[in-house]
N, CA, C and O atoms as a GROMACS GRO file, in nm:
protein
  528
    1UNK      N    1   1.082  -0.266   5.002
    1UNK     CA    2   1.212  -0.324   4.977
    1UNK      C    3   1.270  -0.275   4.844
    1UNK      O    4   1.387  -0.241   4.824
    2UNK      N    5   1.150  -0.278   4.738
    2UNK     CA    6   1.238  -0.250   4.608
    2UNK      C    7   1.322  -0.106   4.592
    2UNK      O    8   1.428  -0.074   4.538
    3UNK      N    9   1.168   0.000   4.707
    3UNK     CA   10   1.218   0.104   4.670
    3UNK      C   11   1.356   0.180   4.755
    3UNK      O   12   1.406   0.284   4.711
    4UNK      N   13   1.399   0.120   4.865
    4UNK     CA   14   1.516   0.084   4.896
    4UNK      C   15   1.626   0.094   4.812
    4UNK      O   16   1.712   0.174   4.848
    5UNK      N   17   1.647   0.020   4.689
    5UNK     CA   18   1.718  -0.029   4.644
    5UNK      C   19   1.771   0.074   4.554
    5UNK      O   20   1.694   0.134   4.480
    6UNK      N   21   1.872   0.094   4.555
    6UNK     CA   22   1.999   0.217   4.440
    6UNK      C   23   1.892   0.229   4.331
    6UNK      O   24   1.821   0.131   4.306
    7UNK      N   25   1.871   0.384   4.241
    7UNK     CA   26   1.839   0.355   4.164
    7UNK      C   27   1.845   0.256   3.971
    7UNK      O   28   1.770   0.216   3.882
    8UNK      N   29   2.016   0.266   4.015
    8UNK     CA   30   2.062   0.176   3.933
    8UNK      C   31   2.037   0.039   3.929
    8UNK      O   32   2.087  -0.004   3.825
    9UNK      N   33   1.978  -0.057   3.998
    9UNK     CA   34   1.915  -0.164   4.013
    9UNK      C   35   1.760  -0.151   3.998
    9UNK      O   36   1.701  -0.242   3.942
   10UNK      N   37   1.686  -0.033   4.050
   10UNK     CA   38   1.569  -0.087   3.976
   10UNK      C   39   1.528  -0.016   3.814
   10UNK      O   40   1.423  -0.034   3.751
   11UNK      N   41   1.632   0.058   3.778
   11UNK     CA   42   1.623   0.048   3.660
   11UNK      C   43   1.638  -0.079   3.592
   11UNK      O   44   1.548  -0.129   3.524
   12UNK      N   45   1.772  -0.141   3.615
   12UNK     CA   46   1.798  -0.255   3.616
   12UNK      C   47   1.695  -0.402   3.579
   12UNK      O   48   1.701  -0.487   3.490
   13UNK      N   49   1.583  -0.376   3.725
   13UNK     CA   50   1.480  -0.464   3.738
   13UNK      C   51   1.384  -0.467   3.677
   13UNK      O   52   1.325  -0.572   3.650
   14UNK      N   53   1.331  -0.303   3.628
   14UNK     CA   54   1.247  -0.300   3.524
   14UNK      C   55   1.297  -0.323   3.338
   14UNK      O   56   1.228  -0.354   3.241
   15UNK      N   57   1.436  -0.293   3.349
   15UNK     CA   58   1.468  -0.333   3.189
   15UNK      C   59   1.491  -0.487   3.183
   15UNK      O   60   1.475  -0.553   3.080
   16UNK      N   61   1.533  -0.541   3.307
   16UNK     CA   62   1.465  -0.705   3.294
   16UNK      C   63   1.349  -0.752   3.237
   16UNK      O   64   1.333  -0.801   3.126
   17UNK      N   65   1.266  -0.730   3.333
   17UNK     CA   66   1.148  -0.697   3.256
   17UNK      C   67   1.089  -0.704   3.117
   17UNK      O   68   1.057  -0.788   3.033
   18UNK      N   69   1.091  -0.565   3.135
   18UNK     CA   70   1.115  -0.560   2.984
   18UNK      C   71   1.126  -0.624   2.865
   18UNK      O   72   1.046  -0.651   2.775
   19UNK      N   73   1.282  -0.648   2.888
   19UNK     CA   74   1.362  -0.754   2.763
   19UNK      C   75   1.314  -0.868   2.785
   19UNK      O   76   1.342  -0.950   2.698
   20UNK      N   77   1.234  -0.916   2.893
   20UNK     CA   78   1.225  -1.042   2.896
   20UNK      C   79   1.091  -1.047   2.832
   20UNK      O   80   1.067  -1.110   2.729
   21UNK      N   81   1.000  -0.970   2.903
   21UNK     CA   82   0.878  -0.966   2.819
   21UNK      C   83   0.868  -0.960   2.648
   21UNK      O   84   0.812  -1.032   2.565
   22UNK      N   85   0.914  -0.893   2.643
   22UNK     CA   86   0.927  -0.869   2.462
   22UNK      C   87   0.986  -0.971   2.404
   22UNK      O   88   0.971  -0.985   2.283
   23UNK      N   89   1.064  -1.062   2.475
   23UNK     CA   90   1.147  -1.188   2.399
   23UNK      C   91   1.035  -1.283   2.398
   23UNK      O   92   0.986  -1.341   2.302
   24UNK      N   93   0.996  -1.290   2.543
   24UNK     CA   94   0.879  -1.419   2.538
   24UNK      C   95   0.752  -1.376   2.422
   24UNK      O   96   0.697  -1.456   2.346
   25UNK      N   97   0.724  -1.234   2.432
   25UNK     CA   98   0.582  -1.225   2.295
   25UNK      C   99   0.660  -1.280   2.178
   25UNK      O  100   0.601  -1.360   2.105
   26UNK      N  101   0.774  -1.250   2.155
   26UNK     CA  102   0.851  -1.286   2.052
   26UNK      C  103   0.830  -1.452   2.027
   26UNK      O  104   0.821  -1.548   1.952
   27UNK      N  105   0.829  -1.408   2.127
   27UNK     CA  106   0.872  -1.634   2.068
   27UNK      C  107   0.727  -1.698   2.019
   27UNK      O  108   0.708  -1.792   1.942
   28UNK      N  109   0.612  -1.600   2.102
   28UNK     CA  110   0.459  -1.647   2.105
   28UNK      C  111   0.420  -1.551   1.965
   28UNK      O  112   0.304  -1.549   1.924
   29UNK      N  113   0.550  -1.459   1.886
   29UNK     CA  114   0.444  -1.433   1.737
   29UNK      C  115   0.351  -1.327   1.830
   29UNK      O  116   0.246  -1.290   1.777
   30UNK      N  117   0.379  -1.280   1.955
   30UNK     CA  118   0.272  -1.191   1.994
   30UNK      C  119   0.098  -1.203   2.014
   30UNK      O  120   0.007  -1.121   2.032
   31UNK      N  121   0.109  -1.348   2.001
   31UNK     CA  122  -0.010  -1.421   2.038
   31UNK      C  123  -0.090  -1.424   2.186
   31UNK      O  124  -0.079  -1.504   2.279
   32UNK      N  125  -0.177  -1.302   2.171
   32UNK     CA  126  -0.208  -1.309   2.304
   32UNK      C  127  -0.285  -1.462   2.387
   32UNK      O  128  -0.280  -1.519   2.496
   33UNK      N  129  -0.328  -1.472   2.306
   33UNK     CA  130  -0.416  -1.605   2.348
   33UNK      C  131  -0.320  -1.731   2.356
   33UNK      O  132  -0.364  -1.830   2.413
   34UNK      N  133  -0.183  -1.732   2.296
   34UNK     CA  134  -0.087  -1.812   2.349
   34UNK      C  135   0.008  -1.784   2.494
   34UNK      O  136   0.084  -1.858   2.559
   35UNK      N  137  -0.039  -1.630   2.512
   35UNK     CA  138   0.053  -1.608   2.678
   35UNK      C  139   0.008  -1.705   2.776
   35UNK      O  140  -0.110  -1.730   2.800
   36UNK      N  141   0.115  -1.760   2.835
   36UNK     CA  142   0.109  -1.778   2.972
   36UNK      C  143   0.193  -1.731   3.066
   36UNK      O  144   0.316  -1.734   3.063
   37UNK      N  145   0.108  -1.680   3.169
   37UNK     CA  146   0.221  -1.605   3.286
   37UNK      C  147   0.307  -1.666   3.342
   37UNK      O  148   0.409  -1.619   3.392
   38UNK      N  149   0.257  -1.828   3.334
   38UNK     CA  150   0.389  -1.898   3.378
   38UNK      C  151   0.462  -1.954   3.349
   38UNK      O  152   0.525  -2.031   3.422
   39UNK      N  153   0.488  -1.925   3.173
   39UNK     CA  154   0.596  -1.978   3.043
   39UNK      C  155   0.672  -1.802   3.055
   39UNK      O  156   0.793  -1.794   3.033
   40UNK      N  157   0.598  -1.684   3.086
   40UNK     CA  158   0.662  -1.563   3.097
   40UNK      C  159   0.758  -1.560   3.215
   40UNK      O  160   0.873  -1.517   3.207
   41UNK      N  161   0.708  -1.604   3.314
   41UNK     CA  162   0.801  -1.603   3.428
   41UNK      C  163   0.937  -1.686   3.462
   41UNK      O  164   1.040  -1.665   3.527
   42UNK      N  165   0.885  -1.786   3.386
   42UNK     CA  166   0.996  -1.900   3.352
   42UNK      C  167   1.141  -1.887   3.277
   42UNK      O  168   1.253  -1.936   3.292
   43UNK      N  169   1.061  -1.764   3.157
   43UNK     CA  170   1.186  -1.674   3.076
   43UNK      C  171   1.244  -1.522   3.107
   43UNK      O  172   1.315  -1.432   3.063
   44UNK      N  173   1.158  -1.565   3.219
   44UNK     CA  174   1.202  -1.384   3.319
   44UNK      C  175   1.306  -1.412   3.416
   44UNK      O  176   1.413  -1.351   3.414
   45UNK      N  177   1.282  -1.497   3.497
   45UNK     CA  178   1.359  -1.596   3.573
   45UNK      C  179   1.510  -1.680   3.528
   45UNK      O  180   1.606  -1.714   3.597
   46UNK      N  181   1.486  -1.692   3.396
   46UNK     CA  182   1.620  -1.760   3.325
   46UNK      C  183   1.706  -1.648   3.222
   46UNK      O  184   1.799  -1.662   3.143
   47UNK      N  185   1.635  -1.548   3.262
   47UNK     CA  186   1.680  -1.394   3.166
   47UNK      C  187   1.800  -1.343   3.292
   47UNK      O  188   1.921  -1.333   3.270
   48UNK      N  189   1.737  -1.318   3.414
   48UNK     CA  190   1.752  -1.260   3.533
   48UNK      C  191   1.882  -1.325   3.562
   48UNK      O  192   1.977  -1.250   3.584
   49UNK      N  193   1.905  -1.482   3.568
   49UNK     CA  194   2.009  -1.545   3.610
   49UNK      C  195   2.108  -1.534   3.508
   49UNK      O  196   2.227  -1.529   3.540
   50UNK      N  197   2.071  -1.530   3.389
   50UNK     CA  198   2.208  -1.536   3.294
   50UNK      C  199   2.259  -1.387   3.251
   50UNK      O  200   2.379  -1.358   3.250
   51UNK      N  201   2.152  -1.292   3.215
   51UNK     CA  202   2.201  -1.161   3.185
   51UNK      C  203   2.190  -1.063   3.284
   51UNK      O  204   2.283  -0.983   3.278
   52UNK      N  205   2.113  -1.042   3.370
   52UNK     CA  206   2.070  -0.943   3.424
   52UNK      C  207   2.192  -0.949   3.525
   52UNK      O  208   2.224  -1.055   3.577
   53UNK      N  209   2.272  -0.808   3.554
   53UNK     CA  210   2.336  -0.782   3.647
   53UNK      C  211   2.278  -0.773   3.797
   53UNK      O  212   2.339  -0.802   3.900
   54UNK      N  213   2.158  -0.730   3.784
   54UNK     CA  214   2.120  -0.687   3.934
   54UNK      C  215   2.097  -0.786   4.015
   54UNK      O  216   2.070  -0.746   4.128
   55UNK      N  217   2.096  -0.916   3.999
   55UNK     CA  218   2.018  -1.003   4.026
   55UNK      C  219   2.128  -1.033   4.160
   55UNK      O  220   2.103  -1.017   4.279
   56UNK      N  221   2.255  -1.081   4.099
   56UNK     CA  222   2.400  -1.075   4.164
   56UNK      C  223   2.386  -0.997   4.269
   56UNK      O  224   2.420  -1.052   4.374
   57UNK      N  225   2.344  -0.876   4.280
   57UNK     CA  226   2.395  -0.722   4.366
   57UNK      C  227   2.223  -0.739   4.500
   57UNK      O  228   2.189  -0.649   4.576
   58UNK      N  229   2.161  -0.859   4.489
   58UNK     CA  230   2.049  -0.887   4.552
   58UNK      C  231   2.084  -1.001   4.665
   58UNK      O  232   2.105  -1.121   4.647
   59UNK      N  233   2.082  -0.920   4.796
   59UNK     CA  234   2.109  -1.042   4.924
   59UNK      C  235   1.987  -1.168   4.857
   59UNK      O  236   1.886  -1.175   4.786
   60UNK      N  237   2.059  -1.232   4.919
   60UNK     CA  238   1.952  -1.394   4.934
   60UNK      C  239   1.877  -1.379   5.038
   60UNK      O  240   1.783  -1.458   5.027
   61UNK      N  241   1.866  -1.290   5.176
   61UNK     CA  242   1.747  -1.296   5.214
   61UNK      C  243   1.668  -1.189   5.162
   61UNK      O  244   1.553  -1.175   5.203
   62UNK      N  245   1.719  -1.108   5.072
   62UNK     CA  246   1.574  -1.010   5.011
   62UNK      C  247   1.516  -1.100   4.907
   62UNK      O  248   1.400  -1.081   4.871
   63UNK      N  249   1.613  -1.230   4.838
   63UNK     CA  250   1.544  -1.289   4.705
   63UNK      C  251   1.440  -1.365   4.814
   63UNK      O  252   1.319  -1.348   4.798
   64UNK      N  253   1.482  -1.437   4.912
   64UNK     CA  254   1.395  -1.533   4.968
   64UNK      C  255   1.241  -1.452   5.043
   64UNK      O  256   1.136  -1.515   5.038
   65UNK      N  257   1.244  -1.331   5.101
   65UNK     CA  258   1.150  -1.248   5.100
   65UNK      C  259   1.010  -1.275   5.074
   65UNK      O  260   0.991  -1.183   4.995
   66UNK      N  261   0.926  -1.317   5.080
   66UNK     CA  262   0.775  -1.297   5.060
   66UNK      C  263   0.778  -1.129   5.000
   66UNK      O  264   0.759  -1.106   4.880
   67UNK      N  265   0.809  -1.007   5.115
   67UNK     CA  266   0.758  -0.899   5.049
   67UNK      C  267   0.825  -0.824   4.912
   67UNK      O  268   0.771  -0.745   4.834
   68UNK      N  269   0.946  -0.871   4.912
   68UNK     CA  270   1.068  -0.905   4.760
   68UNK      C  271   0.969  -0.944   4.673
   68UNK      O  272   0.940  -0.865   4.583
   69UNK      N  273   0.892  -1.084   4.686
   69UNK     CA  274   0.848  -1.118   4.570
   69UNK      C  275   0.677  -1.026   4.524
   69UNK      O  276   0.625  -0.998   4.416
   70UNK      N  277   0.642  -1.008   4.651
   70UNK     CA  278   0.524  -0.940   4.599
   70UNK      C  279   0.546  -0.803   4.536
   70UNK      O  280   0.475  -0.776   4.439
   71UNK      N  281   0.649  -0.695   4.584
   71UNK     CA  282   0.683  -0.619   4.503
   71UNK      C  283   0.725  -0.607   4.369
   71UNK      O  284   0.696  -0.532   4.276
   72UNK      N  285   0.799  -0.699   4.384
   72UNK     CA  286   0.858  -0.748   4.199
   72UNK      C  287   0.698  -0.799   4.140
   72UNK      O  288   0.656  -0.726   4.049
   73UNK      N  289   0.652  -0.857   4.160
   73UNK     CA  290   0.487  -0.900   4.112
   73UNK      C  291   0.404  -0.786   4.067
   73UNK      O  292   0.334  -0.762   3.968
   74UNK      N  293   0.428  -0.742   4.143
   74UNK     CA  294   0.362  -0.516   4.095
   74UNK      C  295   0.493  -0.482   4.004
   74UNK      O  296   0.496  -0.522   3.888
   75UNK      N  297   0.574  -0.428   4.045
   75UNK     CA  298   0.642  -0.395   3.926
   75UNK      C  299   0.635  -0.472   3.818
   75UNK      O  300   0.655  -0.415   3.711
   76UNK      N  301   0.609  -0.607   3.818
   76UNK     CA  302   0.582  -0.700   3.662
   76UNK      C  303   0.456  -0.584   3.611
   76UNK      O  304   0.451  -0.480   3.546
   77UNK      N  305   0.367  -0.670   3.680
   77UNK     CA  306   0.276  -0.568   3.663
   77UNK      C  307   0.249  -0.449   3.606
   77UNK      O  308   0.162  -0.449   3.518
   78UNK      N  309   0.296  -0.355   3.632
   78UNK     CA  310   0.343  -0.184   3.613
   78UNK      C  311   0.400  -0.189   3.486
   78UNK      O  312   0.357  -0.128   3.387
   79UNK      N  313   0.562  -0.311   3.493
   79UNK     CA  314   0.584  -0.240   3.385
   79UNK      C  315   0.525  -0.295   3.243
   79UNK      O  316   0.534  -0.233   3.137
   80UNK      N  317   0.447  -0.455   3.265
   80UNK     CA  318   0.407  -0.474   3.109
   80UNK      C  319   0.276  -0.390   3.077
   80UNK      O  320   0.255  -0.371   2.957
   81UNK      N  321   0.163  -0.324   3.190
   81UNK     CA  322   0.094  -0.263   3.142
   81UNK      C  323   0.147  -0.112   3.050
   81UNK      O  324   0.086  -0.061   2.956
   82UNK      N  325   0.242  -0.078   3.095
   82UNK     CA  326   0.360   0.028   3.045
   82UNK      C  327   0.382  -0.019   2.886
   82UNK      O  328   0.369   0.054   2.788
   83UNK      N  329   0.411  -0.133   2.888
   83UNK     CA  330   0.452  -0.191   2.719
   83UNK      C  331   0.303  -0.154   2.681
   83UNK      O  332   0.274  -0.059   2.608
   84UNK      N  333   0.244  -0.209   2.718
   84UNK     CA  334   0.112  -0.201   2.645
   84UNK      C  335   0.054  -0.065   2.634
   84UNK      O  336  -0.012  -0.055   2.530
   85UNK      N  337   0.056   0.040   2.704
   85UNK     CA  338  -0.006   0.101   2.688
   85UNK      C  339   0.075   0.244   2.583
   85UNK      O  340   0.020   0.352   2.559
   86UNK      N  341   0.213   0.202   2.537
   86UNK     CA  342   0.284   0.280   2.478
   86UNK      C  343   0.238   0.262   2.336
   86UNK      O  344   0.298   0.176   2.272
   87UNK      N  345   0.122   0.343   2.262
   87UNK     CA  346   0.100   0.335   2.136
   87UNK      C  347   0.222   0.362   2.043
   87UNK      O  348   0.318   0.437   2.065
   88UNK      N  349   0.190   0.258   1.903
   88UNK     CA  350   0.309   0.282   1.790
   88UNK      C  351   0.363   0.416   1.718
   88UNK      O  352   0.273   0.473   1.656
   89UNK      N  353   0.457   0.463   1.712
   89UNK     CA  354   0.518   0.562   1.703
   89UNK      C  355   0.439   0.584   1.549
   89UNK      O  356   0.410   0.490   1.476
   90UNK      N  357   0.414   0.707   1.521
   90UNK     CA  358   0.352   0.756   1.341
   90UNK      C  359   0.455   0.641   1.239
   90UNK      O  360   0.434   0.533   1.185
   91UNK      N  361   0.572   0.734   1.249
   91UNK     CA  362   0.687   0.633   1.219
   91UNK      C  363   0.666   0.475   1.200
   91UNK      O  364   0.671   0.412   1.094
   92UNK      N  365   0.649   0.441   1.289
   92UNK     CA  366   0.612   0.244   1.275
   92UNK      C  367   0.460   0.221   1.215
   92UNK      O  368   0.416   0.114   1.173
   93UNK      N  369   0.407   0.318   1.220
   93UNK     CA  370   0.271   0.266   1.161
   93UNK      C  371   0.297   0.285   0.961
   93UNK      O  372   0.289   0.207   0.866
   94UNK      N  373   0.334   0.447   0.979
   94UNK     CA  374   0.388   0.455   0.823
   94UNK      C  375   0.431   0.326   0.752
   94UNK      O  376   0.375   0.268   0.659
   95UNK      N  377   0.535   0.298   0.814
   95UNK     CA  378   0.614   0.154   0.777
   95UNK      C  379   0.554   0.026   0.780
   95UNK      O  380   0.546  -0.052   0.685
   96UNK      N  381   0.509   0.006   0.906
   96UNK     CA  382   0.421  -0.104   0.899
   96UNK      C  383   0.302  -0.118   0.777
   96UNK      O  384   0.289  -0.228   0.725
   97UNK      N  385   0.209   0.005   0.729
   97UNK     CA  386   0.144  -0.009   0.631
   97UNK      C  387   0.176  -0.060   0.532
   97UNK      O  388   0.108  -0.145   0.474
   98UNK      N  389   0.337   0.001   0.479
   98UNK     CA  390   0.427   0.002   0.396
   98UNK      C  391   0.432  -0.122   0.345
   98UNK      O  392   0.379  -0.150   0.238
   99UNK      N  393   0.510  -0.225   0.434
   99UNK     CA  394   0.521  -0.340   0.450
   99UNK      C  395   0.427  -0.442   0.414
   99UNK      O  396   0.453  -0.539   0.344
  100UNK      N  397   0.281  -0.406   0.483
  100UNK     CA  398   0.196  -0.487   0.482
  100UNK      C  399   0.098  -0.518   0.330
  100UNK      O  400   0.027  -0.608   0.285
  101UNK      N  401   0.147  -0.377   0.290
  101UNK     CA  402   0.078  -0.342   0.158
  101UNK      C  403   0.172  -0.422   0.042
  101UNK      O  404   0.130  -0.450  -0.070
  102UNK      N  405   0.319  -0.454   0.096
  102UNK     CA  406   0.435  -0.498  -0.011
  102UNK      C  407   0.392  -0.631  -0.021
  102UNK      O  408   0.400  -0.690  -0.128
  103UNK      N  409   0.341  -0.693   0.096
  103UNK     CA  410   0.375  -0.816   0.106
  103UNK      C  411   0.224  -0.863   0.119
  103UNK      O  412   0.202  -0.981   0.142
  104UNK      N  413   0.135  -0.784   0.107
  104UNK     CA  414   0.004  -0.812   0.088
  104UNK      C  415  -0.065  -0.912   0.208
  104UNK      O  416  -0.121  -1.021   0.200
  105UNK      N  417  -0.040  -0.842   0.298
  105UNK     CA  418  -0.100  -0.901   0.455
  105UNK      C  419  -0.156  -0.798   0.546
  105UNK      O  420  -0.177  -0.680   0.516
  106UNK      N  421  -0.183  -0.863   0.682
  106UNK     CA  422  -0.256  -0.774   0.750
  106UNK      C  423  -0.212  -0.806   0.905
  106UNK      O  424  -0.272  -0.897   0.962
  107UNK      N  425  -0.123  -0.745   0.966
  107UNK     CA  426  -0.119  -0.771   1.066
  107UNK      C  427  -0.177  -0.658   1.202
  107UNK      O  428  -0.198  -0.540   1.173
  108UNK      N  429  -0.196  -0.705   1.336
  108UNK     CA  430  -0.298  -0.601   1.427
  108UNK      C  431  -0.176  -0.639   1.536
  108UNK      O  432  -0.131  -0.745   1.579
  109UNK      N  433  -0.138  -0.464   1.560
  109UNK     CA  434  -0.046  -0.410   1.670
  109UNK      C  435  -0.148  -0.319   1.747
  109UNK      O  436  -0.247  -0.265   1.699
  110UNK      N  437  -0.104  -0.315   1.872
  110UNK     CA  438  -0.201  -0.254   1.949
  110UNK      C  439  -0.076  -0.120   2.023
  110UNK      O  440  -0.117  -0.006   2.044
  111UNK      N  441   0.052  -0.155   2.051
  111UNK     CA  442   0.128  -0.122   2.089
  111UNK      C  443   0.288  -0.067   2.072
  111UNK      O  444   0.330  -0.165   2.011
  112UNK      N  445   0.367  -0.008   2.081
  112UNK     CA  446   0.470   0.056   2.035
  112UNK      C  447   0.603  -0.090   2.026
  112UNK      O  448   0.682  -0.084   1.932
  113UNK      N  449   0.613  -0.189   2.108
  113UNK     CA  450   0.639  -0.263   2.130
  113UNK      C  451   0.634  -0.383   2.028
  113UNK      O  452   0.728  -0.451   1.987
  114UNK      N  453   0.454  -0.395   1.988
  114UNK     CA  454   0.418  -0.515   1.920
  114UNK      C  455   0.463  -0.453   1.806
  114UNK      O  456   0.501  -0.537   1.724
  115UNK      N  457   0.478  -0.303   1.755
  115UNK     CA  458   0.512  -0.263   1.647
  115UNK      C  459   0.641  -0.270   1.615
  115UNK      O  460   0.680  -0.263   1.498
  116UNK      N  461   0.710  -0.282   1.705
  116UNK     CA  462   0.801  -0.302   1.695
  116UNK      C  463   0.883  -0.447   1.641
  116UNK      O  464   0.993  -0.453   1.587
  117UNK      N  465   0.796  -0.554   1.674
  117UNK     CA  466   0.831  -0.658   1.666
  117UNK      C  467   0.770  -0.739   1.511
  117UNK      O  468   0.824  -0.818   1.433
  118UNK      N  469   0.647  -0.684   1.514
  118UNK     CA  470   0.629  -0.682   1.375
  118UNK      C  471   0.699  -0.645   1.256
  118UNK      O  472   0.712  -0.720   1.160
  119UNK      N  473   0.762  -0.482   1.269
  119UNK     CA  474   0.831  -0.405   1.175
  119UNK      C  475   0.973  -0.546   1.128
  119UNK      O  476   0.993  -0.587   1.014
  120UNK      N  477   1.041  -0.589   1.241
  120UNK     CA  478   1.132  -0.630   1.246
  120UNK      C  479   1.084  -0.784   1.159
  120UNK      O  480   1.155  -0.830   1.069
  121UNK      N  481   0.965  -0.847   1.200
  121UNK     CA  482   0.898  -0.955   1.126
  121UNK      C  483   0.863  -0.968   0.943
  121UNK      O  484   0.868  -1.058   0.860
  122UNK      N  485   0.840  -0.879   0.943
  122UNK     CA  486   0.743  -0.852   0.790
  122UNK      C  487   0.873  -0.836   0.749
  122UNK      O  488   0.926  -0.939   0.707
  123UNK      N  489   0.944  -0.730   0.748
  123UNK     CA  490   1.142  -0.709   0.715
  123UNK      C  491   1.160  -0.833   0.669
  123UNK      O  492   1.158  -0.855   0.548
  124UNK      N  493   1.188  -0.960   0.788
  124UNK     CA  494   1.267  -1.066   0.741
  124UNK      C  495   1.166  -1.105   0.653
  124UNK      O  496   1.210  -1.094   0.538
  125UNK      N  497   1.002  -1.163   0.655
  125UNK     CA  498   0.934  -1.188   0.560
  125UNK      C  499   0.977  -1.145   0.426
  125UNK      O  500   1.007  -1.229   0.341
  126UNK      N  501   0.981  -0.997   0.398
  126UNK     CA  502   1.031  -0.910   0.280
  126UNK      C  503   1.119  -1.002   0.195
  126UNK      O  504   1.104  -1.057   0.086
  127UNK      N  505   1.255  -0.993   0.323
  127UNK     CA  506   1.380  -1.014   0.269
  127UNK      C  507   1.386  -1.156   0.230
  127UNK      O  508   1.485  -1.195   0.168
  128UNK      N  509   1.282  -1.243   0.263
  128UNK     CA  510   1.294  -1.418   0.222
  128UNK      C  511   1.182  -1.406   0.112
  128UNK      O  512   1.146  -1.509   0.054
  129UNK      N  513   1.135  -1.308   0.086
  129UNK     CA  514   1.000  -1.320  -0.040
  129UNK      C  515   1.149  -1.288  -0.193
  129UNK      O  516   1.172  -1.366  -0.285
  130UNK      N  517   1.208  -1.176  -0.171
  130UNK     CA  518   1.292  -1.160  -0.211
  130UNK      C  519   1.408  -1.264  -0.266
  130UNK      O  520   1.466  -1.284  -0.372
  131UNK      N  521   1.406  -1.302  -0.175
  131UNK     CA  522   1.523  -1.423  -0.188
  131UNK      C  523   1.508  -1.545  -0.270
  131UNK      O  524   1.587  -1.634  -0.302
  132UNK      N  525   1.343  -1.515  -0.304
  132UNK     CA  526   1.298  -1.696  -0.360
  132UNK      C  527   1.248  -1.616  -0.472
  132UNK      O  528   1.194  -1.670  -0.568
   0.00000   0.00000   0.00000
């Protein structure tokens, strides 16, 4: 069914994804041992209805589907092992050291992603150490 679908929608479905995944580590501080798949799905699901265009451009009997949902379940799948397995760019590690050394901490990224979210973390840290 998915692969059916224009490729402009499952690009679509996987940058859902995506954004949704990275918001929810966000909120969890990137705490793996705080994930749950079904606090992730909950903000994948409420991502999908408010931003995601494709969702709209999806009959109601492909959403209602059994094989709809097991495909989207693999592509979850697919694409957060994808986040994960995209190591941090030289670039973000440089920086991240940078950072960690300014502000005299230690944080553990495994991924291009978590580095990402860190870089952006320690920053505001910086900028409020600064501030006081």
């Amino acid at each position: 069914m998915l692969s059916n679908l224009p490729s402009g929608v499952k690009i679509s479905i996987s940058r859902s994804i995506k954004t949704a995944f990275e918001q929810y580590m966000a909120k969890i501080l990137w705490d793996e041992d705080a994930y749950r798949f079904e606090d992730f799905m909950k903000e994948w699901r409420e991502y999908i209805h408010n931003h995601a265009s494709w969702y709209d451009q999806i009959s109601d009997e492909m959403k209602a589907s059994d094989e709809f949902h097991q495909e989207l379940a693999d592509k979850i799948t697919e694409v957060i092992e994808k986040i994960f397995s995209e190591e941090p760019t030289s670039k973000q590690i440089e920086e991240l050291e940078s950072l960690q050394k300014e502000l005299n901490t230690s944080v553990d990224y495994s991924c291009k992603a978590e580095a990402k979210f860190y870089l952006s973390y320690l920053k505001e840290q910086l900028k409020k150490k600064k501030q006081s």
